[in-house]
C-alpha positions in Angstrom: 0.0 0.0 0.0 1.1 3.1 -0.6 0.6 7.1 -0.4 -2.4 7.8 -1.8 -2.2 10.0 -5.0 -4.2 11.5 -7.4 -5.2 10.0 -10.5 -7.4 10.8 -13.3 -8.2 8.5 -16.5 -8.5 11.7 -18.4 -5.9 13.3 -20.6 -4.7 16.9 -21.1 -6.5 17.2 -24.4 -9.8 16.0 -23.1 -9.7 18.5 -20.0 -8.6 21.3 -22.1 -11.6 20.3 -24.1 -13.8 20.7 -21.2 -12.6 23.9 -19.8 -13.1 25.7 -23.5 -17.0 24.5 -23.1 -17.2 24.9 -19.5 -16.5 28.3 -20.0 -18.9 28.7 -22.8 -21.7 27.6 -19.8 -21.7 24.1 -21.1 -23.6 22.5 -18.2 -22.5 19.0 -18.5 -19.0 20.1 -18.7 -18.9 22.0 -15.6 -20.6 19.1 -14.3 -17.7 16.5 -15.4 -14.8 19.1 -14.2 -16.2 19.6 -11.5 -16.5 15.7 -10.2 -12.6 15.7 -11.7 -11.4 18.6 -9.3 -13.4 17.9 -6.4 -11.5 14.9 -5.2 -8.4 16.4 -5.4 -9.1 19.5 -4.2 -11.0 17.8 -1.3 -8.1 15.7 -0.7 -4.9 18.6 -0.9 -7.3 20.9 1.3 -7.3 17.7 4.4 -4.7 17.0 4.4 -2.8 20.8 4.1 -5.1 22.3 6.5 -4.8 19.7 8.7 -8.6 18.5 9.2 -11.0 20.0 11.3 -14.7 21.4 10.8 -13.7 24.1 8.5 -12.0 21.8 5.7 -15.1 21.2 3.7 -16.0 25.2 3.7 -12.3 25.7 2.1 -12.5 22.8 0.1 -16.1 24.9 -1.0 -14.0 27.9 -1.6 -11.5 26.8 -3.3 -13.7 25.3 -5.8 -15.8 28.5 -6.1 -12.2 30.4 -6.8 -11.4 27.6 -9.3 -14.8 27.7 -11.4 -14.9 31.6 -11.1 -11.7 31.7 -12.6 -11.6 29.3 -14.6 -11.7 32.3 -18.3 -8.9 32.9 -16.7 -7.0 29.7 -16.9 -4.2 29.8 -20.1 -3.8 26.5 -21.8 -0.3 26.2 -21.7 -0.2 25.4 -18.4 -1.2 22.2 -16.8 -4.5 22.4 -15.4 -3.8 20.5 -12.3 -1.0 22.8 -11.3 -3.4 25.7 -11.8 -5.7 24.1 -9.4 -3.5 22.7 -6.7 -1.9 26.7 -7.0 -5.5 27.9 -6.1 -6.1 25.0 -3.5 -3.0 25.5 -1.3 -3.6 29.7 -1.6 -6.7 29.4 0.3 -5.4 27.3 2.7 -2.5 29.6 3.1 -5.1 32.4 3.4 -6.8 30.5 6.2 -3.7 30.2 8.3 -3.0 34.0 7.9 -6.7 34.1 9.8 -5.6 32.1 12.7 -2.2 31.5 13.1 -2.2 28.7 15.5 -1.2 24.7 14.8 -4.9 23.1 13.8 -5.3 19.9 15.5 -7.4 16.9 14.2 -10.7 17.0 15.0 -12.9 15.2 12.1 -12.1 14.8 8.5 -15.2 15.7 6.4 -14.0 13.9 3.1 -13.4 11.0 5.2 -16.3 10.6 7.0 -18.7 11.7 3.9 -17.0 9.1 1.9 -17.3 6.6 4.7 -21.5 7.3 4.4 -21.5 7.2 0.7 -19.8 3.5 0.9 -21.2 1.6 4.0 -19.3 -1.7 2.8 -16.2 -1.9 1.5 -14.2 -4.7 0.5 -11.0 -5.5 2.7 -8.4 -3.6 0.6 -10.8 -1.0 0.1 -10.8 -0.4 4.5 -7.3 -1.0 4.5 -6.7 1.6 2.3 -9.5 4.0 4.1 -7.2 3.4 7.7 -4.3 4.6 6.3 -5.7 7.9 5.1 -7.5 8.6 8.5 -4.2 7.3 10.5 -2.3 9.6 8.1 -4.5 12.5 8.7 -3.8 12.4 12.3 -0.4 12.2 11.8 -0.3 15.3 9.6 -2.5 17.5 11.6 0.1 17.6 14.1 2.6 19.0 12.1 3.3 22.9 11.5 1.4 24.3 8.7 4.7 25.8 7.1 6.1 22.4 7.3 2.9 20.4 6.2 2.2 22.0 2.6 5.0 20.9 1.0 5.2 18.0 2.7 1.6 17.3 1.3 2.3 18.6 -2.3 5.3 16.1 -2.4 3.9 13.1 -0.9 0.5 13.2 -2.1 0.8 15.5 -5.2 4.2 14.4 -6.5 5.8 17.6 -6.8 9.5 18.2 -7.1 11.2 20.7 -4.6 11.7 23.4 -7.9 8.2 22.9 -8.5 7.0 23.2 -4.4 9.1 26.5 -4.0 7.2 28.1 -7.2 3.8 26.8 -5.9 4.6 28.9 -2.7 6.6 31.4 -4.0 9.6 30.8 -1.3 13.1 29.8 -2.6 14.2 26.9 -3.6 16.2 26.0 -0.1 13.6 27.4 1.8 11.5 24.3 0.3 13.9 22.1 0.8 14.7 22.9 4.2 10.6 22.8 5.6 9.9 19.6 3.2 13.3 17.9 5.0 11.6 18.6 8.0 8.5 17.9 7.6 9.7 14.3 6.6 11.4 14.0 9.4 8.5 15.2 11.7 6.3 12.6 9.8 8.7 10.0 10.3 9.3 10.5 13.8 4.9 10.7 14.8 4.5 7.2 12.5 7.2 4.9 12.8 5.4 3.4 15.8 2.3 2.8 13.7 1.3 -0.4 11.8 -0.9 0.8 9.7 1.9 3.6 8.3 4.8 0.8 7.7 4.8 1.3 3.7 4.1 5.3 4.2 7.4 5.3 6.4 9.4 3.0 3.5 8.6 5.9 0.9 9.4 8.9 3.5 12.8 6.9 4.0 13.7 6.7 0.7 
């Protein structure tokens, strides 16, 4: 098992493609980009922000930022980029509001997706205790430490590509994703369910 990641069975071209008729007010394209960004957004906002009963109102901003600007998007960037920019900005915003480490309290795209799927196969739960052991595990670390440490582990950034997201330099990155590794490292290595997580941090 292994950090979850995002994935999408759809290529550039076909996304581009929906953005031009999203923007035109196609319905069932907003519809379709919307069910691909959510997850993601969902996902990058839980585990940045470090849960809590206010991650599903950012998660609902973020996507309101995203879909509002979305005429604004140019097509030579990648999409995903362009969202996970926007994603971790209002989560940067929301520390700026209360600058204090956020604790986990309840993880809303957790616990909706465990009511949307009452059974699950084995792999499926497995899968389901890592992320909510994981989320524990990141709450507790600083936010300056715990973006990049999310946009590396679960987003697959590179440390060039982390610093531009939030506009620090390159060893500033560097330094806060080294870190927030070892911070990781240090709250999981005592938990089973983590064992593969902790292989891929140690690498």
């Amino acid at each position: 098992m292994t950090l979850p990641r995002p994935r999408s069975d759809i290529d550039r071209s076909q996304v581009n493609s929906l953005i031009s008729a999203a923007v035109s007010n196609d319905r069932s394209a907003l519809e379709k980009l919307a069910r691909i960004c959510l997850p993601r957004v969902r996902r990058t906002v839980t585990f940045s922000y470090g849960g809590g009963p206010n991650c599903e109102d950012l998660v609902q901003n973020a996507m309101i930022r995203i879909f509002t600007r979305l005429d604004s998007f140019r097509f030579e960037a990648s999409f995903f980029i362009w969202v996970d920019r926007i994603t971790i900005n209002i989560v940067r915003d929301s520390f700026k509001k209360r600058r204090f480490l956020l604790f986990f309290e309840d993880v809303a795209e957790l616990k909706t997706d465990r009511e949307a799927t009452p059974a699950r196969p084995d792999e499926e739960m497995e899968k389901y205790r890592l992320l909510e052991r994981l989320s524990r595990h990141f709450a507790a670390i600083s936010p300056s430490r715990r973006v990049p440490l999310v946009l590396s582990l679960y987003q697959g950034y590179t440390v060039p590509e982390i610093a531009a997201l939030l506009d620090v330099s390159f060893d500033t990155a560097k330094m806060r994703l080294r870190r927030g590794r070892a911070d990781l490292l240090k709250r999981i290595k005592n938990d089973p369910y983590c064992a593969e997580a902790i292989r891929e941090l140690s690498r």
